[in-house]
Steps between C-alpha positions, in 0.01 A plus 500: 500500500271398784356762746469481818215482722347795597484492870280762701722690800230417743531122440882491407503653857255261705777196348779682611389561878370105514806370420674758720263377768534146446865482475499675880274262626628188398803583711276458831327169410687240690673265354387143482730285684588163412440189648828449656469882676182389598594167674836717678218757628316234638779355669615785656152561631479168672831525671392864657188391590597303789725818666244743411225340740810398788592859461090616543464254777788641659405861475189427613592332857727826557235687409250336788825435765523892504188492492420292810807672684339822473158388636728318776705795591352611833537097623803424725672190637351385813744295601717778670663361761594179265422209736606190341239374263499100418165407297411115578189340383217391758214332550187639616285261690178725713222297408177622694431295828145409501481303809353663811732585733610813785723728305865508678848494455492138435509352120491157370769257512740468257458861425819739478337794655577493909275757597648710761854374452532562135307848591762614765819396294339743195414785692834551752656720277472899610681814350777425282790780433498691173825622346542873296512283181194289571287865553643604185330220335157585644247735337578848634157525660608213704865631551425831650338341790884411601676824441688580758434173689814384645390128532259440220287170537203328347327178474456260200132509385489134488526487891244806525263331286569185691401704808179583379410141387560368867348823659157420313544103534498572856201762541289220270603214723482661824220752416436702793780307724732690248684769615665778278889489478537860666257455779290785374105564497252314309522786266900447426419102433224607250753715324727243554292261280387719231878596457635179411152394350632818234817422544469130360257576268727765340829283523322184297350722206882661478665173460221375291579101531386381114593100584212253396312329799378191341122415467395136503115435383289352751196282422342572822463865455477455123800754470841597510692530920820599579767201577715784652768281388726767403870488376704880571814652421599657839769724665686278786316630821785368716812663294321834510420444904854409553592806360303736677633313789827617454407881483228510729497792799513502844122547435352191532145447368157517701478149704220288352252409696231256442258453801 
């Protein structure tokens, strides 16, 4: 009869606990996968990949539309009183005369600018009539100057700015032969000036024009000059005049006078 080996409690213990432990363990170890798993994983991955960045993409453009609508939420439609707008393309040509001459309402031949004719057609529009539902459109600053009005009326800014153009094309040509529109002082023709001076100034930094004047490089002056050959997408002048036209006032504009 064979006896059996003495084992001491402390070790018999120790063997007991390690295979306690290891059986527990070996449960968590992942399992290896096989090839073919491997190659379906893969798969898979590749076919989600392509929604997963669409879907990011996506998210992201919501993300900066709100975004940009927030930063934008004070802004309002201009375009209140919803004048017909037809965008045509045209062609800039205001090259720099460099040939000596008397400044006057005369221009080259050949060009489509007809001084004083083309000046009184653009500026006989006055006051046009404004409806409850185009002062609802406005900016309330703007529409509480008509509450309470019974016959509301305004002019289109084009026209106004259009008044200021000619006002200071005439003081420049005339100089002191000039005379203000209103009659008034000295003083009232210096304000006069500064005002649409400001007024100019202000409405070309709001509309902030980014087309590209061209540049054409000039041996002479061993640099770049302006061709001012310039192709723009514009708003038709004479579909938004004709407009106007139709709801203008008895209130005629200020005559224009060019001595």
């Amino acid at each position: 009869m064979v006896a059996e080996p003495h084992t001491h409690p402390e070790t018999q213990f120790f063997d007991e606990s390690y295979s306690r432990y290891y059986d527990e363990t070996s449960n968590l170890l992942p399992a290896q996968e096989s090839p073919a798993t491997k190659d379906r994983n893969i798969t898979r991955l590749r076919k989600a990949l392509p929604w997963l960045i669409h879907t990011t993409l996506f998210c992201s453009y919501v993300l900066l539309a709100v975004r940009a609508k927030a930063k934008s939420a004070q802004c309002f439609d201009d375009n209140v009183l919803q004048p017909p707008i037809q965008w045509e393309q045209s062609h800039f040509a205001s090259a720099i005369e460099t040939t000596p001459r008397v400044l006057n309402d005369t221009v080259d031949a050949g060009s489509s600018f007809h001084a004083f004719e083309d000046w009184s057609h653009s500026l006989d529009i006055g006051e046009i009539s404004l409806s409850k539902e185009d002062i609802s459109r406005m900016p309330v600053s703007m529409a509480a100057h008509y509450a309470n009005k019974e016959e509301p009326s305004g002019e289109l800014e084009v026209f106004h700015q259009l008044h200021c153009l000619s006002y200071l094309r005439s003081r420049i040509q005339n100089g002191d032969k000039a005379q203000a529109s209103d009659g008034g002082s000295k003083h009232m023709e210096f304000a006069h000036d500064a005002h649409c001076f400001e007024y100019l100034w202000q409405t070309i930094k709001c509309h902030a024009d980014v087309s590209v004047l061209s540049l054409d490089y000039s041996e002479g002056s061993q640099g770049f000059n302006a061709t001012f050959d310039v192709v723009k997408q514009c708003r038709n002048f004479d579909a938004i005049h004709g407009w106007a036209k139709g709801r203008q006032t008895k209130n005629k504009p200020s005559e224009l006078k060019w001595d």
